[in-house]
TITORDREN-925638 format. One record per residue (C-alpha): x, y, z; residue in three letters. Coordinates in nm, 2 decimals, decimal comma. Layout:
> X/Y/Z/ALA
...
END
This chain:
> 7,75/1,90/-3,43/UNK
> 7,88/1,88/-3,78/UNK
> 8,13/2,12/-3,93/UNK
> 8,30/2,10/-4,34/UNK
> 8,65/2,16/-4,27/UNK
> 8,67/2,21/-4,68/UNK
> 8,41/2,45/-4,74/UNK
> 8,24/2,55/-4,38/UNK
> 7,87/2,68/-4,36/UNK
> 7,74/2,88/-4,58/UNK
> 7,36/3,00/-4,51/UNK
> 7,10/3,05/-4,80/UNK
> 6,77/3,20/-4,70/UNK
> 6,46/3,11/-4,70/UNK
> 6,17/3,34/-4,73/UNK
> 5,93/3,11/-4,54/UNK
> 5,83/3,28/-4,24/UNK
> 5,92/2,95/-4,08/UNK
> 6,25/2,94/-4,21/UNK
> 6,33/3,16/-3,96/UNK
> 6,29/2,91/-3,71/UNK
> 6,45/2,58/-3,89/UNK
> 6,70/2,76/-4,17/UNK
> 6,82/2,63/-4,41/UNK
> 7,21/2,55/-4,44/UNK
> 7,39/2,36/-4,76/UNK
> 7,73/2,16/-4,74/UNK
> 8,00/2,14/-5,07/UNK
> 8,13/1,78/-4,95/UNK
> 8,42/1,61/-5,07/UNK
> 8,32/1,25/-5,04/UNK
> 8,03/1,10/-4,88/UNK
> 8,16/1,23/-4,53/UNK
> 8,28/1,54/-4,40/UNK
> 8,61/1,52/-4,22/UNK
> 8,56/1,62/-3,86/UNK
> 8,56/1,46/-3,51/UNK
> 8,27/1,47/-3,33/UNK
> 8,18/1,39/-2,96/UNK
> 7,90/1,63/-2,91/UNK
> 7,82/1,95/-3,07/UNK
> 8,03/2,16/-2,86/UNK
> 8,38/1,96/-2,94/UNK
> 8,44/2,11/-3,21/UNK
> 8,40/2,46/-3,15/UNK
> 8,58/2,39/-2,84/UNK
> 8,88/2,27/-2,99/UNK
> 8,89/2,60/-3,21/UNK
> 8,88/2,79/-2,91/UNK
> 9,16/2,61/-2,73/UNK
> 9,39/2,61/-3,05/UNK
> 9,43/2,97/-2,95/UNK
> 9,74/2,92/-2,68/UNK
> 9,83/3,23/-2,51/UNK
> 10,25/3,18/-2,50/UNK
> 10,46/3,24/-2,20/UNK
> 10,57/3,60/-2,28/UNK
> 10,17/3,72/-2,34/UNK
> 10,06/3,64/-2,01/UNK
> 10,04/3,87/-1,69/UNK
> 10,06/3,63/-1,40/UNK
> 9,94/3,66/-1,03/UNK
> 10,24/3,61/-0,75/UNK
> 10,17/3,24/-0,71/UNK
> 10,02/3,15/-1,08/UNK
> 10,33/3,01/-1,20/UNK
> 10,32/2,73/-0,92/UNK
> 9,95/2,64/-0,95/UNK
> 9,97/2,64/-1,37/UNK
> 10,16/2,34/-1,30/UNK
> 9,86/2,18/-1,11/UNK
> 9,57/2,36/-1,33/UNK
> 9,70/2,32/-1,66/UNK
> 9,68/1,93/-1,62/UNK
> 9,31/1,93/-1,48/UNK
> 9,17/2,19/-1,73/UNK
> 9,28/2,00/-2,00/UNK
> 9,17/1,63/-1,91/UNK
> 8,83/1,83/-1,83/UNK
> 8,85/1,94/-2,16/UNK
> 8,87/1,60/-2,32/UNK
> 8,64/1,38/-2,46/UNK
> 8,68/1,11/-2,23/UNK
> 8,59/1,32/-1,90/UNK
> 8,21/1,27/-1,90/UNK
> 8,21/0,92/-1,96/UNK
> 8,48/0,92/-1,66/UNK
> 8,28/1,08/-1,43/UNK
> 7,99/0,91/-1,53/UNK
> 8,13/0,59/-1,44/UNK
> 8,27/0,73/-1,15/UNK
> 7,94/0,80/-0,98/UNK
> 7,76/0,50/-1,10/UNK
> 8,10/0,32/-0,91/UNK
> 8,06/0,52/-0,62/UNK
> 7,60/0,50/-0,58/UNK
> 7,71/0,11/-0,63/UNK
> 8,00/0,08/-0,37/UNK
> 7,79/0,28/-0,13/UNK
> 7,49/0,02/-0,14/UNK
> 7,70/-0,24/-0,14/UNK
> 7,96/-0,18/0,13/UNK
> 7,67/-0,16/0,43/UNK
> 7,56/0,26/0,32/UNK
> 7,25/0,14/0,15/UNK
> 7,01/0,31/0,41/UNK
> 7,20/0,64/0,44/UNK
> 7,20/0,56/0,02/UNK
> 6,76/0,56/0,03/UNK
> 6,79/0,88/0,25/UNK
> 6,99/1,06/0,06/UNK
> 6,75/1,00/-0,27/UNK
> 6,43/1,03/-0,08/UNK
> 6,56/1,36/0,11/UNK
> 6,26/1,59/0,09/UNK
> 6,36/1,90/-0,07/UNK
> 6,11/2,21/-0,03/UNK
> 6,06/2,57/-0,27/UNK
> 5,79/2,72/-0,15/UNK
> 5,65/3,10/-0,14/UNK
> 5,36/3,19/0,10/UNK
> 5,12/2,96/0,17/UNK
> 5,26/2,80/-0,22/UNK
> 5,46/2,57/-0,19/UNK
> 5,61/2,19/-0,41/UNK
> 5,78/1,98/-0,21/UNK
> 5,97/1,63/-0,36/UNK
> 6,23/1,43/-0,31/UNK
> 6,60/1,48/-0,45/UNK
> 6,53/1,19/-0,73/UNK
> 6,25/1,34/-0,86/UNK
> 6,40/1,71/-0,85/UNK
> 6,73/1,53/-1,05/UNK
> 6,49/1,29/-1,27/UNK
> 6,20/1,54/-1,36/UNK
> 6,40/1,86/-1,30/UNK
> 6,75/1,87/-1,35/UNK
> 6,75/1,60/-1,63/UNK
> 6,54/1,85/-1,86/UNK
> 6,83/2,02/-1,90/UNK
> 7,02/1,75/-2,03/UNK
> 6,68/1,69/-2,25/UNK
> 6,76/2,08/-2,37/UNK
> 7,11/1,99/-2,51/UNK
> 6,97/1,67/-2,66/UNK
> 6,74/1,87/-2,85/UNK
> 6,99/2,15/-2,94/UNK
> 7,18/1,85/-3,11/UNK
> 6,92/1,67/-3,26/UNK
> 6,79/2,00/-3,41/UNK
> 7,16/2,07/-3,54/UNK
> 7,21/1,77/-3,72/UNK
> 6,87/1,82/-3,87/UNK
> 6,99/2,11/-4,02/UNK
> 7,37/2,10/-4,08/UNK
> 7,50/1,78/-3,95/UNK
> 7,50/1,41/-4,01/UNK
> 7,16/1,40/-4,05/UNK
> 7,12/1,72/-4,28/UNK
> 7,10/1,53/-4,60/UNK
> 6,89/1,21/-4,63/UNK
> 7,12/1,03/-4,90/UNK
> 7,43/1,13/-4,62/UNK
> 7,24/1,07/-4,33/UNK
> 7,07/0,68/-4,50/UNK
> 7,37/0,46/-4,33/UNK
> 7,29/0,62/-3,99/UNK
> 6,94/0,60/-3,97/UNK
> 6,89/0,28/-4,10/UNK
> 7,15/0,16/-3,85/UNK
> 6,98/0,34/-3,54/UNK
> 6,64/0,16/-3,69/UNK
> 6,82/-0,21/-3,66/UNK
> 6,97/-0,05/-3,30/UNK
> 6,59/0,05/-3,18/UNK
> 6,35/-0,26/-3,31/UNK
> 6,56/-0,57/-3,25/UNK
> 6,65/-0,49/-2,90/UNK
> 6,31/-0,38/-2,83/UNK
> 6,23/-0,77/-3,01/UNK
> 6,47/-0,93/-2,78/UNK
> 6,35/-0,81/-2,47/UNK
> 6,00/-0,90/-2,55/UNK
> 6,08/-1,25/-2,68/UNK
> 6,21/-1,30/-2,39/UNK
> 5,99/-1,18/-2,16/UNK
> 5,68/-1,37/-2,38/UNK
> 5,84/-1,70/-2,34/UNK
> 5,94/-1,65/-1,96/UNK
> 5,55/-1,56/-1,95/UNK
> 5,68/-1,27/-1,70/UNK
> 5,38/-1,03/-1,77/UNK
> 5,47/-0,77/-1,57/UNK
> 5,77/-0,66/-1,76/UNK
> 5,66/-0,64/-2,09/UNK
> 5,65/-0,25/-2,03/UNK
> 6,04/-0,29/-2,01/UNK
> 6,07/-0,27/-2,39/UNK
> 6,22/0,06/-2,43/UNK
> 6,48/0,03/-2,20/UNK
> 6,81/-0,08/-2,44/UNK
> 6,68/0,10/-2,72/UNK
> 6,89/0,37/-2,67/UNK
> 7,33/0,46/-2,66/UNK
> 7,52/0,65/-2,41/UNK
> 7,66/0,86/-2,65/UNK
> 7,97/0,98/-2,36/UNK
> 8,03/0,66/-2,29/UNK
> 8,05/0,53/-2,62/UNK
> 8,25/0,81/-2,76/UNK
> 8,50/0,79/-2,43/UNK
> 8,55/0,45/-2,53/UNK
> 8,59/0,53/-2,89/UNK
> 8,86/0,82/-2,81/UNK
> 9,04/0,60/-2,57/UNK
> 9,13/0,38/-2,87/UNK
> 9,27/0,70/-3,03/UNK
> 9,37/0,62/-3,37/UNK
> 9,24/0,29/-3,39/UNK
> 8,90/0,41/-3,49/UNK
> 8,88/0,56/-3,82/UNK
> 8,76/0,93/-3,77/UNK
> 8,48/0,86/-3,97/UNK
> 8,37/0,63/-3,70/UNK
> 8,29/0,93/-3,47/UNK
> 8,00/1,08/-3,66/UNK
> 7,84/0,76/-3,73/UNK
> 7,83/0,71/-3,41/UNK
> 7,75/1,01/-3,31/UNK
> 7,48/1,02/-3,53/UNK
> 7,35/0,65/-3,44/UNK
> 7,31/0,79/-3,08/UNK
> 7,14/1,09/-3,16/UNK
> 6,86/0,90/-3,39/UNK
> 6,83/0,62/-3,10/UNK
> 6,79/0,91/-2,84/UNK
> 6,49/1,08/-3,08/UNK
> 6,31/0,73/-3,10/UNK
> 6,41/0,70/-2,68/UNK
> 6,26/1,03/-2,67/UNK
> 5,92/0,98/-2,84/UNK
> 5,92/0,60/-2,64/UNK
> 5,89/0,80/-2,30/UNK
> 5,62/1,07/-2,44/UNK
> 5,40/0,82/-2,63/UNK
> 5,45/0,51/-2,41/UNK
> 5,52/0,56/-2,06/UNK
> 5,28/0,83/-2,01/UNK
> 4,98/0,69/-1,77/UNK
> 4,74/0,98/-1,83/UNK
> 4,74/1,32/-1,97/UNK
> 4,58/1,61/-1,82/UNK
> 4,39/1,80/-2,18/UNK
> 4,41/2,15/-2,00/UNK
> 4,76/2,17/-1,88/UNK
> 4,86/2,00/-2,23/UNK
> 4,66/2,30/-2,41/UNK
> 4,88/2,55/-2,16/UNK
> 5,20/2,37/-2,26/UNK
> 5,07/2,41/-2,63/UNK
> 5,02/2,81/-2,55/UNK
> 5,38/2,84/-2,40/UNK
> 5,53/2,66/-2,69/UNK
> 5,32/2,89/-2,90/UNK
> 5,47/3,19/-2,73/UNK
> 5,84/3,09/-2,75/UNK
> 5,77/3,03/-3,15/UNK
> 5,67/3,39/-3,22/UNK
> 5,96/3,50/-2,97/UNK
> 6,18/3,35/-3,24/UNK
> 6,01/3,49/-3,51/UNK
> 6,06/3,83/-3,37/UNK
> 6,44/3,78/-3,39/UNK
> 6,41/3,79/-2,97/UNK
> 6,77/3,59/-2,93/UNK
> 6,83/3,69/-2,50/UNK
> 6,85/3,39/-2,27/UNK
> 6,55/3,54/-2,05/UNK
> 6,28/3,53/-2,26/UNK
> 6,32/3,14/-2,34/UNK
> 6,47/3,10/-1,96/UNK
> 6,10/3,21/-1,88/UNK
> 5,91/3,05/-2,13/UNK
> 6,12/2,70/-2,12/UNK
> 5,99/2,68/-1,72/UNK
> 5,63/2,76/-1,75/UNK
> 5,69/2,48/-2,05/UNK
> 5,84/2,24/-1,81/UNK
> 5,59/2,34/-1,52/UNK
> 5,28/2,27/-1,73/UNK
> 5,38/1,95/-1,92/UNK
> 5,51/1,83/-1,54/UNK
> 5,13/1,88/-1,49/UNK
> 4,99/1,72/-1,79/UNK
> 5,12/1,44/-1,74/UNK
> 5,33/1,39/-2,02/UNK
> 5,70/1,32/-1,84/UNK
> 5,85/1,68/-1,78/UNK
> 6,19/1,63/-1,96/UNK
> 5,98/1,67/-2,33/UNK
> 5,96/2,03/-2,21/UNK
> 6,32/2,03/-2,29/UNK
> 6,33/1,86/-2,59/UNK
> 6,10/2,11/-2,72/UNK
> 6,19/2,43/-2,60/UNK
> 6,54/2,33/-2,77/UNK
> 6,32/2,34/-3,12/UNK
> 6,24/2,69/-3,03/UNK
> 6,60/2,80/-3,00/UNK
> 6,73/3,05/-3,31/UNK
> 6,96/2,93/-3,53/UNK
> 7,06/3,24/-3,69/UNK
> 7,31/3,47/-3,53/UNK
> 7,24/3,87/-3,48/UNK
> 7,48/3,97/-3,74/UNK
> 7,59/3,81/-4,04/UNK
> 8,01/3,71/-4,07/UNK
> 8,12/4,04/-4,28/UNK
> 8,00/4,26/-4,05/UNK
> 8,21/4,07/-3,81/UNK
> 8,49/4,10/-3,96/UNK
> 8,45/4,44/-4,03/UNK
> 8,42/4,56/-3,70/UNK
> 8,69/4,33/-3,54/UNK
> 8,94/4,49/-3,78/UNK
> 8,83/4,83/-3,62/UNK
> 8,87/4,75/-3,34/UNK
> 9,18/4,59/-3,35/UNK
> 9,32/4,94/-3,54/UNK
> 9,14/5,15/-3,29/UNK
> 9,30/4,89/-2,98/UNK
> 9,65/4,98/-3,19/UNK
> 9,59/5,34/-3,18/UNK
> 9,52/5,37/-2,78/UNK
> 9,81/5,10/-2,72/UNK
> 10,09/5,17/-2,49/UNK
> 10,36/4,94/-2,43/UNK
> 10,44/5,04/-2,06/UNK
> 10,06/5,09/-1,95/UNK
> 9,90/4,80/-1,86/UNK
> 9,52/4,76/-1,98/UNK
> 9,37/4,79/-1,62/UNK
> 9,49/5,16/-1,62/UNK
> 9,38/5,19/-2,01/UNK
> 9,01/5,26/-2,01/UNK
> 8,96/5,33/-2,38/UNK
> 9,14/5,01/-2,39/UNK
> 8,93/4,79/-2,17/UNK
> 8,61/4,93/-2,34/UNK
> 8,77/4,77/-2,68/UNK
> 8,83/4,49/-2,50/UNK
> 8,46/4,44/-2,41/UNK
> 8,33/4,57/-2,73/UNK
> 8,49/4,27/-2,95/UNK
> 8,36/4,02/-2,69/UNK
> 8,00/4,22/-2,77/UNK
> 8,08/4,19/-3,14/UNK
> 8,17/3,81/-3,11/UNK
> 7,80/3,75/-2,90/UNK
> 7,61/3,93/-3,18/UNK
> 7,77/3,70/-3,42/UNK
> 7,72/3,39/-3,30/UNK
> 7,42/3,17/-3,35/UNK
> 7,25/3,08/-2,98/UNK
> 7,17/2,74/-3,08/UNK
> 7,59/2,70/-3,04/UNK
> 7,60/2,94/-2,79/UNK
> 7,37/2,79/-2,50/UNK
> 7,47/2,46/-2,61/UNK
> 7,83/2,56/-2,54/UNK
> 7,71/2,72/-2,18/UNK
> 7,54/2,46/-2,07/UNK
> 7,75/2,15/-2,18/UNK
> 8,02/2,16/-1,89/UNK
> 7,74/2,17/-1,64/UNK
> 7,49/1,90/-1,76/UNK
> 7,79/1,67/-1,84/UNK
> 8,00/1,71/-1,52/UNK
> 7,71/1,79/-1,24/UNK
> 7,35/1,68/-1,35/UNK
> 7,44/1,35/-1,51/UNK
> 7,67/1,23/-1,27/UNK
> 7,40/1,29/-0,97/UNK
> 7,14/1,13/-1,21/UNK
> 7,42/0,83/-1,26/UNK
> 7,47/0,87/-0,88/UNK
> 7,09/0,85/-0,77/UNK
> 6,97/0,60/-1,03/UNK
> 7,29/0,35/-1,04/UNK
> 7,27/0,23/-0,67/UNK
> 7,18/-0,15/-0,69/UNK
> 7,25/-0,44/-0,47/UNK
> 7,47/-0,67/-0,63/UNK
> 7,35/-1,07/-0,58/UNK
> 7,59/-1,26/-0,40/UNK
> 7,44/-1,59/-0,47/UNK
> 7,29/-1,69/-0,81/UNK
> 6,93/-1,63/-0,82/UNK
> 6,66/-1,80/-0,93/UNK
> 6,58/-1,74/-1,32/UNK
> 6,23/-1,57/-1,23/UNK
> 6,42/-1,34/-1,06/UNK
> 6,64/-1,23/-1,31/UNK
> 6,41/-1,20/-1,64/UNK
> 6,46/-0,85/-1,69/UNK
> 6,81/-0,87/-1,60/UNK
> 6,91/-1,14/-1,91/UNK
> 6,65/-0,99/-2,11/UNK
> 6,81/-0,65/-2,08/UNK
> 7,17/-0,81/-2,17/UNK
> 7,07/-1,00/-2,43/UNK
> 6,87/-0,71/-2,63/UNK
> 7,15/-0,44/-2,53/UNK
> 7,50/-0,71/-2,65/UNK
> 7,32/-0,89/-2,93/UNK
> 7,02/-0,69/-3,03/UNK
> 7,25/-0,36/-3,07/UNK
> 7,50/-0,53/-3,22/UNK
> 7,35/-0,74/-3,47/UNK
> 7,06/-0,55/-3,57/UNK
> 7,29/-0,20/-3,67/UNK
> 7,50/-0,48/-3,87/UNK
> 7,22/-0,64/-3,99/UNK
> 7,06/-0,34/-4,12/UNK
> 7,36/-0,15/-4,18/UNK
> 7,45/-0,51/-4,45/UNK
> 7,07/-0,50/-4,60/UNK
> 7,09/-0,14/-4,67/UNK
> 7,37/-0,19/-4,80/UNK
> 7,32/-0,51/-5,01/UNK
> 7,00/-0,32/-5,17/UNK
> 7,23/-0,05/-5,26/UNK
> 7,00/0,23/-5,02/UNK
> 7,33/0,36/-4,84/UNK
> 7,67/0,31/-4,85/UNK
> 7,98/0,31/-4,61/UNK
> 8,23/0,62/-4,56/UNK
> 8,53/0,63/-4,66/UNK
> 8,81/0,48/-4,49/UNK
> 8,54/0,26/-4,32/UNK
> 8,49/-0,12/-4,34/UNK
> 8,16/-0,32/-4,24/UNK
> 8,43/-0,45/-3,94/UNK
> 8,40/-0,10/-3,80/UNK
> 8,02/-0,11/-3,84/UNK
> 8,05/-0,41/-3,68/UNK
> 8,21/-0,29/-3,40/UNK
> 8,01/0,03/-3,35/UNK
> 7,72/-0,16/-3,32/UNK
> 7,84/-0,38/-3,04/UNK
> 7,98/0,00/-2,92/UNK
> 7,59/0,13/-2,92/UNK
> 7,47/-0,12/-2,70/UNK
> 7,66/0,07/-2,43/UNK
> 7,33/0,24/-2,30/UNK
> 7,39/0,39/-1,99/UNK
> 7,24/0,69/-1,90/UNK
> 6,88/0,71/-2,08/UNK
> 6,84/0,36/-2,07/UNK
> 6,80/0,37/-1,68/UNK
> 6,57/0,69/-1,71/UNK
> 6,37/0,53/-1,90/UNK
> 6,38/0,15/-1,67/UNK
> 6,32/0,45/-1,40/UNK
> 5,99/0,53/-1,59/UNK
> 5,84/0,15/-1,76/UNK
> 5,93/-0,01/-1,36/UNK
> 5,70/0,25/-1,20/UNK
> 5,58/0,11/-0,82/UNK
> 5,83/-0,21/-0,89/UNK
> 6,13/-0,14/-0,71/UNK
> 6,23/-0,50/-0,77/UNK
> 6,24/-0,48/-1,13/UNK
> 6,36/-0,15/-1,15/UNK
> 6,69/-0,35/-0,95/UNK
> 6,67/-0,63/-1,21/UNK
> 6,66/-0,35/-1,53/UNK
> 6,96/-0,17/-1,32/UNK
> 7,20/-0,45/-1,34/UNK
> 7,09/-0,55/-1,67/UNK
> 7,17/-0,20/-1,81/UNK
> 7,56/-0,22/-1,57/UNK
> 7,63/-0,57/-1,73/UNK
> 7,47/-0,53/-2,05/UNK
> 7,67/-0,20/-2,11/UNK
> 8,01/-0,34/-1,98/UNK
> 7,94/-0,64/-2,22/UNK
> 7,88/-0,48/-2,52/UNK
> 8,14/-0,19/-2,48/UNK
> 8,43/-0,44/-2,41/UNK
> 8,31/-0,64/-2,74/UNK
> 8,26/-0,34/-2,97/UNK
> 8,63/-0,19/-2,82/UNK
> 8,79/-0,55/-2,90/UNK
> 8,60/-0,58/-3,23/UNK
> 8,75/-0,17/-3,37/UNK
> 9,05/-0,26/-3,19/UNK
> 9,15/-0,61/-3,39/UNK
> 9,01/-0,44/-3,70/UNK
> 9,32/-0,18/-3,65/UNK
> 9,53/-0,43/-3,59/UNK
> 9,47/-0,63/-3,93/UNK
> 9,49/-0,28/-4,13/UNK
> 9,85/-0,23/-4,00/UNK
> 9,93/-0,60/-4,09/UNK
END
């Protein structure tokens, strides 16, 4: 998520009747780029929120706070950072590994084929905890993809085309020459059965990639975030549409036309300026329940339920600020120095009406994206990382039949991400279509396309999905995806990192 630390947002309104749902939002930018760091859309509203510190002499604290602060303070904040989700990520890919390789491989297959049960009557579903995390959990992950996607549409990187032209045509040289790769490979290993495998490094880990960008702090030019950010989000759209077109075996036409209803409904719910949690709660699980049944893989539900989100807040800014300051003077005129606020019930109700004043005013799209972040990022994905990552590592070399879709997978995640964005990124540039940021080189683009080939996450959904019934090429995609990913991240690091070092010289 994009935000003009010069000018901010400012809304103009359309009078389309579907303006209501996509509005329209204009930037006054200084430059080609906006200033602003970006990990995902809810960095930088969480920054402003933590630039708030509450000093020493403002706080009330319990008997034995003092002690634990010292403990708390620490964890809250790494948690807070921009680093943690690719951490923990890592973590439990680490951990699923270690567990199969260290002699826990069966107690490993239990644990992700553990039947888990929700039934009612004589109703009932009944899967396994993969497919719960896979088709279930992950469409939540699939919700905040689409909250970002549909925010950089609007207001972000991807707002304006002429802004946005560096970004897309890099994510275009990130998506076709892997995809290329892979199946060159493939065709002259004549390994027909793994041609399906095509979409699997087309798309970046956008934690990991931006935990490894942060960890070389200053190094990176701030700029270098919102490409990035912005690469990843356009790979993860044409990731998206790969699983929905592609790896889709057959589609049901009467569940489809139900999904097609419920999508229906949540548009009009957003037309009728409906903006509580429930009503797309509801209608984003009937969504996810009949595309689950069309056939059509179930995270699109959350992809598209995200387009249904509204954009615009309750109230507009002055009315905001004109109630805040009343109740601030109404808070002044009920304040007592020696009475604390728990015996101050005119007080307390102030209290409570400001934090109803500040939920009125802001838009849900940021809202819910800010809710769910923490959650998806530190629970969902690291049990998808957890249940998906487990693969036996060889400990003699194989044969080369054997490993097709491993080298394949390496080759179009190292070389095919990193020199197709240059590539592209140089012939867009050459023909004069785009052009580079300030305070960026084609070094840096360099080395964030080297960066983008670090495709974690969706890339083993989607090997999940293309290896279907091949449990020996879904290993060989796995380890292509580890190595590949470690590869290219270590490269694109060294590449930003020597960059750095030259500008100082």
């Amino acid at each position: 998520m994009s935000f003009n630390a010069n000018s901010g947002i400012q809304s103009r309104v359309d009078k389309k009747m579907v303006s209501y749902l996509l509005p329209v939002y204009s930037f006054d930018f200084k430059g080609i780029w906006p200033h602003y760091v970006v990990e995902k859309h809810t960095v930088t509203l969480r920054r402003q929120v933590m630039s708030y510190e509450i000093k020493e002499e403002n706080r009330d604290h319990a008997p034995l706070e003092r002690g634990f602060l010292k403990f708390s303070l620490p964890v809250e904040s790494f948690i807070n950072s921009q680093i943690v989700a690719g951490i923990v990520l890592l973590v439990s890919a680490i951990a699923a590994i270690l567990m199969v390789n260290l002699g826990w491989q069966h107690s490993y297959e239990a644990l992700s084929t553990l039947e888990l049960t929700i039934s009612l009557g004589d109703w009932a579903i009944s899967h396994s905890l993969h497919y719960w995390i896979n088709d279930g959990l992950m469409v939540l992950f699939f919700f905040i993809l689409g909250l970002e996607i549909k925010y950089e549409c609007l207001v972000g990187a991807l707002s304006d085309l002429k802004d946005a032209g560096l970004v897309i045509v890099m994510a275009l040289g990130g998506m076709v020459l892997p995809a290329l790769i892979y199946s060159s490979i493939i065709w002259i290993s004549e390994s027909s059965n793994a041609y399906q495998g095509w979409g699997v490094p087309m798309a970046t880990d956008t934690a990991f990639a931006i935990g490894i960008l942060t960890l070389l702090g200053a190094k990176a030019p701030r700029a270098a975030y919102i490409i990035l950010t912005g690469l990843a989000i356009v790979d993860d759209m044409g990731a998206v549409a790969v699983i929905g077109l592609f790896y889709t075996d057959q589609i049901i036409i009467q569940s489809l036309l139900w999904a097609g209803l419920t999508l229906l409904v949540l548009f009009f719910i957003n037309l009728l300026g409906i903006r509580k949690p429930v009503f797309y709660l509801v209608g984003g699980f009937f969504l996810w329940w009949f595309i689950l049944q069309s056939g059509v893989h179930a995270t699109t539900a959350g992809l598209l339920a995200a387009m249904m989100v509204p954009t615009r807040p309750y109230t507009n800014k002055i009315w905001f600020r004109r109630k805040m300051q009343n109740v601030i003077h109404d808070f002044k005129d009920v304040d007592s120095e020696d009475t604390p606020i728990l015996e101050n019930e005119q007080q307390h109700a102030l209290a409570v009406k400001a934090e109803d004043i500040a939920k009125q005013t802001t838009a849900p799209i940021l809202r819910w994206g800010y809710t769910l972040d923490k959650p998806v990022s530190l629970i969902i994905l690291p049990l998808f990382a957890f249940l998906n990552a487990g693969v036996m590592l060889p400990t003699v070399i194989p044969e080369f039949k054997d490993t097709v879709v491993t080298l394949a997978i390496i080759l179009a995640l190292v070389l095919g991400k990193g020199i197709g964005i240059s590539f592209f990124a140089w012939l867009g540039l050459k023909v004069g279509a785009v052009r580079l940021p300030d305070g960026v080189t084609f070094s840096h683009i360099i080395g964030i396309g080297f960066l983008a080939g670090v495709g974690f996450t969706m890339s083993l959904f989607i090997s999940v999905l293309a290896f279907e019934g091949q449990p020996a090429l879904i290993e060989q995609a796995k380890l292509g995806i580890l190595f590949g990913s470690l590869i290219a991240g270590i490269i694109g690091a060294a590449i930003l990192f020597s960059v750095s070092k030259d500008e100082v010289k």
